[in-house]
C-alpha angles and dihedrals in degrees: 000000000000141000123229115185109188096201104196149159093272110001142061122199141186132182144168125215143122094265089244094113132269150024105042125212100238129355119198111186123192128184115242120224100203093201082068100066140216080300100064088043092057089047086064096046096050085046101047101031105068095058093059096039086056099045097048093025095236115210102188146007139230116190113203098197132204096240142012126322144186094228093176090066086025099241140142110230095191152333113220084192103040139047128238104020086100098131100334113157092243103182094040082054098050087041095056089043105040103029101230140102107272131206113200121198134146129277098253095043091065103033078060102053092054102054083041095059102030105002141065088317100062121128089018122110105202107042123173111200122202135177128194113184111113092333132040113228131162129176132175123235114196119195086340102310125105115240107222106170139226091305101036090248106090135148100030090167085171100050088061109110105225109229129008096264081071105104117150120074085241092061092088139144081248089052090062102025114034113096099259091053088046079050095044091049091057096046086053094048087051097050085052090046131073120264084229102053116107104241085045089040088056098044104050084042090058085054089042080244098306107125094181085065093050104117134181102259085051079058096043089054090044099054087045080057097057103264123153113213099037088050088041087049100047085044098068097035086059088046093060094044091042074062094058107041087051097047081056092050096046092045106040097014101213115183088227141038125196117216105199128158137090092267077057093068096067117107127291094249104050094039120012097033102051088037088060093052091042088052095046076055112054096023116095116274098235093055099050112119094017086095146061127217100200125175122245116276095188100070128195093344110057104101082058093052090051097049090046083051089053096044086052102054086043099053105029109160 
């Protein structure tokens, strides 16, 4: 048997399985608190983990990390969500703590693998595989087999910086579509608008006034509801990312393209309906009917059955 750790923004998961695909033999989830660090996150693995190694007699380990990583050397290069991965030698460190061989790879390589081989991708030769949650990922996988590029870090549809005018490295497509931008536009809109006016009035009710608890599925719900800002505020984050998916299909042409990530879960009409029309806008025209965009079949725990996969085509006894 074989250990995935799926190491993200907000959440922390562990699962045991034969990288083969579903279902997994057991599945432990924890909650991150990004004010406590990488290092409060491998507390919890060096916590959680042994129980698990010791009940199904793991044998190896595959990480699926929230950001990019140098998986040759084994490294995180950064968390754009977390403090104190930057360039922490994440497998030696498994290694040395929990005593087996580690693969390291990022989040939305492996999620992609793994549609790829037993999900929405399956049967298609080219998949691209995207996630938008707190982050925004994306890998493709080609005849099975992730592409990684010349430098192991390939396919960051969300680091793209939508328009020339886009500069800074922080002026990204995950700087205005990922859930917590969709969150941060609304927090804005609500410090512009008056307490009093019906759209602000919602949506600080739906937090009992409390705009530091607002979330994105409150402002899912909200915008369902009618209301303006949470549904202006989605809009144009499905707009950006409508971009992106269409500047991949124009330039890679895959003949699917997964859709994975909690923002992901929100309702057809606020999410996959507006991003189809946003893509048959911005993709090229030739190309248009030539592709899918599919939802996820894998659910919470994709990016754990992808780095099982991996592990198991690294360390194949």
């Amino acid at each position: 048997m074989l250990l995935g750790i799926e190491i993200g923004g907000t959440k922390l998961q562990l699962g045991v399985g034969t990288g083969e695909g579903p279902p997994l033999a057991e599945l432990a989830r924890l909650d991150v608190r990004p004010e406590g660090g990488a290092e409060g996150i491998r507390r919890q693995i060096a916590e959680h983990a042994p129980p698990l190694i010791a009940r199904h007699r793991v044998r190896a380990i595959g990480i699926g990390f929230g950001g990019p990583v140098d998986s040759q050397r084994g490294r995180t290069i950064v968390s754009h969500q977390v403090e104190g991965w930057k360039e922490f030698p994440l497998a030696d460190w498994c290694r040395q703590t929990l005593g087996l061989p580690t693969l390291l790879a990022n989040d939305s390589d492996s999620a992609g693998v793994a549609e790829a081989r037993f999900g929405a991708g399956r049967g298609h030769r080219a998949v691209f595989y995207t996630n938008v949650g707190s982050g925004i990922g994306g890998s493709l996988v080609l005849d099975g087999h992730l592409y990684q590029g010349a430098s192991g870090v390939a396919s960051e549809i969300g680091h793209l910086r939508p328009g020339t005018d886009c500069q800074n490295p922080d002026q990204t497509v995950e700087s205005l579509a990922s859930g917590w931008a969709i969150r941060a536009a609304v927090l804005a809109q609500l410090t512009r608008s008056p307490p009093a006016e019906p759209d602000a009035a919602d949506l600080l009710g739906r937090c009992a006034g409390h705009a530091d608890r607002l979330t994105t599925e409150v402002i899912a719900q909200a915008a369902a509801a009618g209301n303006r800002l949470a549904a202006e505020a989605i809009d144009r984050a499905c707009r950006t990312y409508g971009w992106a998916v269409a500047q991949v299909l124009t330039l890679l042409a895959p003949s699917v393209v997964v859709l994975g990530g909690g923002v992901s879960l929100m309702s057809e009409s606020l999410w996959l309906a507006p991003l189809r029309r946003y893509v048959d806008q911005y993709v090229f025209p030739p190309l248009r009917g030539t592709f899918r965009l599919a939802p996820a079949q894998l659910g919470e725990a994709v990016v754990v059955h992808g780095a099982l996969a991996l592990a198991r085509e690294s360390f194949a006894a």
